[in-house]
C-alpha positions as CSV (number, residue, x, y, z in Angstrom):
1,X,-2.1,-18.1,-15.1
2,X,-0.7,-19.2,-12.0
3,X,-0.3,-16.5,-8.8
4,X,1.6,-13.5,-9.0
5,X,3.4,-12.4,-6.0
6,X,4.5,-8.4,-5.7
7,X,4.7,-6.5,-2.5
8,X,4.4,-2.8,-1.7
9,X,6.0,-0.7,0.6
10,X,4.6,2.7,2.7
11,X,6.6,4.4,5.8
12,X,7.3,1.0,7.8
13,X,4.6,-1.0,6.1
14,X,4.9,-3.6,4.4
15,X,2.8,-5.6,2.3
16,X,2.4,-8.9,0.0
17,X,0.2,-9.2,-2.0
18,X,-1.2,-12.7,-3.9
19,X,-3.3,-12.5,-6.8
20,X,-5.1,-15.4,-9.0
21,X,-7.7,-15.0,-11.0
22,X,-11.4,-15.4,-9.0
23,X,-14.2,-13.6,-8.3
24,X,-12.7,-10.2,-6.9
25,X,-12.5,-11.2,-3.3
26,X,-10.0,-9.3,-1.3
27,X,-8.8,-10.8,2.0
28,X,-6.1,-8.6,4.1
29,X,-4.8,-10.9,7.0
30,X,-7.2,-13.4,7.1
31,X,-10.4,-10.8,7.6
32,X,-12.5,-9.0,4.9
33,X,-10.5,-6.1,3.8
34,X,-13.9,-4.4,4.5
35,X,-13.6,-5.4,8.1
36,X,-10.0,-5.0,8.2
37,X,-9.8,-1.1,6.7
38,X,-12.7,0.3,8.6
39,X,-13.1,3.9,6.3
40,X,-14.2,4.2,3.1
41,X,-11.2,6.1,2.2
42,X,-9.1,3.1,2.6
43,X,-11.6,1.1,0.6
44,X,-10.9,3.3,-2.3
45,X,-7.7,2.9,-1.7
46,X,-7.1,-0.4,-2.0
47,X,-9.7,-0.9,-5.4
48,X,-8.2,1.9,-6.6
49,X,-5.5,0.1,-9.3
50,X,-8.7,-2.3,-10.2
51,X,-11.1,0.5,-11.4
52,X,-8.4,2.5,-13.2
53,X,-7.5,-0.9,-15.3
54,X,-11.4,-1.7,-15.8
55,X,-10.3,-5.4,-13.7
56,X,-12.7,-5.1,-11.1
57,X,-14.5,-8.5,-9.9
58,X,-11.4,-10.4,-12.2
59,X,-8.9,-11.4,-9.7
60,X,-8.6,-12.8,-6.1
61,X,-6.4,-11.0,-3.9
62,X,-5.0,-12.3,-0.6
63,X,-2.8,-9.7,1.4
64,X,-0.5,-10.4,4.3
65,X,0.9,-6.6,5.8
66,X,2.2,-5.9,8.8
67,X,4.3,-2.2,10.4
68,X,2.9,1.1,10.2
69,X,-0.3,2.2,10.4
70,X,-4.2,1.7,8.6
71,X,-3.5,4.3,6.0
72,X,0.1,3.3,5.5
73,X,-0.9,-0.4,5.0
74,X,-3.6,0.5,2.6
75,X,-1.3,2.3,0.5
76,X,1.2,-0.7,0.7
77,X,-1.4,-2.7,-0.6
78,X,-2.4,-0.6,-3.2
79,X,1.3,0.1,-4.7
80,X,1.4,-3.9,-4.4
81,X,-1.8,-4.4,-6.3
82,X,-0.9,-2.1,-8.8
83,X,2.3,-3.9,-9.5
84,X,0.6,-7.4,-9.5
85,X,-1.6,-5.9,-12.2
86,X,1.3,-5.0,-14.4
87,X,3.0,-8.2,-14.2
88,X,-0.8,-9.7,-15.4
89,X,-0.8,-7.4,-18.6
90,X,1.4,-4.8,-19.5
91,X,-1.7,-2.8,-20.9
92,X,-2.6,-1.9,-17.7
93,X,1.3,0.2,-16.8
94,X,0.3,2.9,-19.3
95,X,-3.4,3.5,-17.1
96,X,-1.6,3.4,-13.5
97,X,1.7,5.4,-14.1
98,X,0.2,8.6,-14.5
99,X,-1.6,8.5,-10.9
100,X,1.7,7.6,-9.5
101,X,-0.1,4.2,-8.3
102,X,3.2,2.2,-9.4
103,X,6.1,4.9,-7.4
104,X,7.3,4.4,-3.8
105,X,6.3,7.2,-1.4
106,X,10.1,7.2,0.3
107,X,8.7,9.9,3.2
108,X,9.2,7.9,6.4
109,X,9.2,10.0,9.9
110,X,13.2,10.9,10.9
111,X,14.4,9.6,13.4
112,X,15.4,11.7,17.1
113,X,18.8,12.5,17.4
114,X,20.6,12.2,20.9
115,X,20.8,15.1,22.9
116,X,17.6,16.9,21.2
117,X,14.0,16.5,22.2
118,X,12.9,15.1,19.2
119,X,14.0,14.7,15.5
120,X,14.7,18.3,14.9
121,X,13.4,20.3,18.0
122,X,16.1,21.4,20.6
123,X,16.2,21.8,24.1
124,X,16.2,25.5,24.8
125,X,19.3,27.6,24.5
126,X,20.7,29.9,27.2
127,X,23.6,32.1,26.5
128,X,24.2,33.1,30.1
C-alpha cells in the first residue's frame, strides 16, 4: 500500500493528511500531535476515526494544517483521517458514517456587513 492522501476541512482550516502504514505515530506540522494539540479533548479528537475502526497503532500519519484555530484544526484532521481510512478499506465507511466523522461541518463565522457593527448587530436607531 503506498500513501493515501485526503484532507479535511473545518471553519477556515485546513488540513492534509498522509497516511502509510507504520507504527501509529502521528506528527501534525512537524511536532508530536501530543505537543502540538495541548488538551486531551483534541487528543480524542484526532484518534477518534482509529478507535471506532479498531486501526489503532496500524498506520503512520503525518499532517500539515494551517487557518483557524486548535479545535478547528483538530476536527480538520480528524474528518481527514477518517476519509484516509475509507480509501484503506471500505469496511471501515459503515463504522464512521454514523458519528458523522466522514460529513463537512459547513458553519463558518459570517462575515460584517458595511455600515453595521458587526455581522448582524446594528448601530442604534433613532427615529427623531
Amino acid at each position: 500500500m503506498e500513501v493515501i492522501n485526503t484532507s479535511g476541512r473545518r471553519k477556515t482550516a485546513v488540513a492534509r493528511v498522509y497516511l502509510k502504514p507504520g507504527n501509529g505515530s502521528i506528527t501534525v506540522n512537524r511536532k508530536d500531535y501530543k505537543a502540538y494539540f495541548t488538551t486531551e479533548m483534541l487528543h480524542y479528537t484526532i484518534e477518534q476515526p482509529f478507535k471506532l475502526t479498531n486501526n489503532e497503532g496500524k498506520f503512520d500519519v503525518l499532517v500539515n494544517v494551517k487557518g483557524g484555530g486548535f479545535k478547528g484544526q483538530a476536527e480538520a484532521v480528524r474528518l481527514a483521517i477518517s476519509k484516509a481510512l475509507t480509501e484503506v478499506d471500505q469496511e471501515n465507511r459503515p463504522m464512521l458514517k454514523p458519528e458523522g466523522l466522514l460529513r463537512r461541518d459547513p458553519r463558518m463565522v459570517e462575515r460584517k456587513k458595511p455600515g453595521q457593527k458587526k455581522a448582524r448587530k446594528r448601530f442604534q436607531f433613532s427615529k427623531r
